[in-house]
C-alpha positions in Angstrom: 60.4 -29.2 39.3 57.8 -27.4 37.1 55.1 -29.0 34.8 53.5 -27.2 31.8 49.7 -27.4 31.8 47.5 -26.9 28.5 44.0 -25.3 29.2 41.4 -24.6 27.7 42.3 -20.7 28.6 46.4 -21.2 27.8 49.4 -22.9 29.0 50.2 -22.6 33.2 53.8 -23.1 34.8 53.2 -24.5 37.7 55.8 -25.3 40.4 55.1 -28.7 42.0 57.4 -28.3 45.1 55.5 -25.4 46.1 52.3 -26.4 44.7 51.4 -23.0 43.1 51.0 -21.3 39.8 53.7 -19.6 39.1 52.9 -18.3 35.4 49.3 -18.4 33.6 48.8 -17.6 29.9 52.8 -18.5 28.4 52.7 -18.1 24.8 53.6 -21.6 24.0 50.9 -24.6 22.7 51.7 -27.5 24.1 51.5 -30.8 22.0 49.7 -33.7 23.1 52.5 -36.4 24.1 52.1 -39.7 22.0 54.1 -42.8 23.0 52.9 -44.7 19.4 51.2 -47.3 21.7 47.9 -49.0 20.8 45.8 -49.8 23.8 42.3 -50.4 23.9 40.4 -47.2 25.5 43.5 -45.2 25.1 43.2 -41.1 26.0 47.1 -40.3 26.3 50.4 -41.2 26.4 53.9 -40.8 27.0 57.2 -42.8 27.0 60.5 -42.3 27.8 63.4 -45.3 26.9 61.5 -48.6 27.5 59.3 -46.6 29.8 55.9 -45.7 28.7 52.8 -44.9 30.5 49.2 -44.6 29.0 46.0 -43.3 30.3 42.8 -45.6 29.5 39.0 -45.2 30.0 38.5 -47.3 32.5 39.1 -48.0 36.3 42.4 -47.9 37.3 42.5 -45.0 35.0 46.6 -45.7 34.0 48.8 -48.4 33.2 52.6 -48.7 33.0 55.5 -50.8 30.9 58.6 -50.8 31.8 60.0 -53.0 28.6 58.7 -50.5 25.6 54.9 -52.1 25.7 55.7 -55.6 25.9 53.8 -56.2 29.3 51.7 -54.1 31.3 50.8 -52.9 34.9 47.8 -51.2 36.3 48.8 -48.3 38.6 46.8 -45.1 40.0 43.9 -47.0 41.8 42.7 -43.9 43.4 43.3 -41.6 40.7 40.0 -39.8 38.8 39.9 -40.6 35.5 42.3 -38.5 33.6 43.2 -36.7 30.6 47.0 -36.1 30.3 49.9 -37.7 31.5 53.5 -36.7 31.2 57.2 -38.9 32.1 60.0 -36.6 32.7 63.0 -37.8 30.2 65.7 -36.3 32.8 64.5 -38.8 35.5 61.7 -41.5 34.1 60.4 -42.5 37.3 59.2 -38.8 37.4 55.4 -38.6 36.1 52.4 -36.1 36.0 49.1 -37.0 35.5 46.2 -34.9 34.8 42.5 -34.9 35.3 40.1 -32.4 34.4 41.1 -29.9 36.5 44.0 -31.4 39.1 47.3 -32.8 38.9 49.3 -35.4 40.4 53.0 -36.6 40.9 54.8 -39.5 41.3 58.6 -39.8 42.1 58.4 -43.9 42.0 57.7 -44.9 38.6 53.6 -44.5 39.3 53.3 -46.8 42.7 52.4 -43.6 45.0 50.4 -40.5 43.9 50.4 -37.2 45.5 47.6 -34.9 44.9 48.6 -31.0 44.3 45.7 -28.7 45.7 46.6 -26.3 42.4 43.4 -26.4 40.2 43.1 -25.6 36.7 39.8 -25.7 34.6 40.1 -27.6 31.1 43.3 -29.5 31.3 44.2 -31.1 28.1 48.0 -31.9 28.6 50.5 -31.9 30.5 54.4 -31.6 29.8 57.5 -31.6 31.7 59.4 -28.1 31.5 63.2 -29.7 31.6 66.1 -27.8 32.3 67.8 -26.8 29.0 70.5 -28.1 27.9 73.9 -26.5 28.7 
């Protein structure tokens, strides 16, 4: 699995099994993901299908819906507050979120968070980098 990571000083690949940079200044911008959602306090978000997951400005710093927005779910308790976050659209329980400078993964649909010790300064999103297509 490898996540694309907007700085401030370029995009990063960064390989999240083994928790390392593996590529620093790829020529590509990434765009800031945008699930059309209107929440109050809102800083990012992403959606795949009916599942979409939003950063806010406030403590815990993400929430999740499973039904396209209709209802919502606070997750991350002991997350920083962020900047980015990401869903991967191969496996949707699959999400990156991003603080200022660190990311973190969940395989479970945001219940459990791992911390990567990678550090980048200046994060301003974060994408998926998905297989391509065949």
């Amino acid at each position: 699995m490898r996540a694309l990571v907007q700085t401030a000083f370029g995009v990063a690949v960064v390989d999240l099994e083994e928790d390392e940079v593996v590529e620093i200044g790829a020529d590509e911008l990434l765009e800031p993901a945008d699930a059309g959602v209107d929440l109050p306090l809102l800083v990012a978000s992403d959606r795949s299908g009916s599942t979409v997951v939003a950063v806010v400005d406030r403590r815990p710093p993400l929430v999740v819906s499973h039904d396209a927005g209709m209802t919502w779910s606070e997750v991350g308790g002991g997350l920083p507050p962020g900047r980015a976050v990401a869903i991967s659209h191969e496996h949707p329980d699959r999400m990156l979120y991003a603080s200022e400078s660190r990311l973190f993964v969940s395989l479970d649909g945001g219940r459990f968070w791992q911390a990567l010790t990678v550090e980048l300064a200046g994060i301003e999103t974060v994408a998926w980098q998905e297989p391509a297509s065949a």
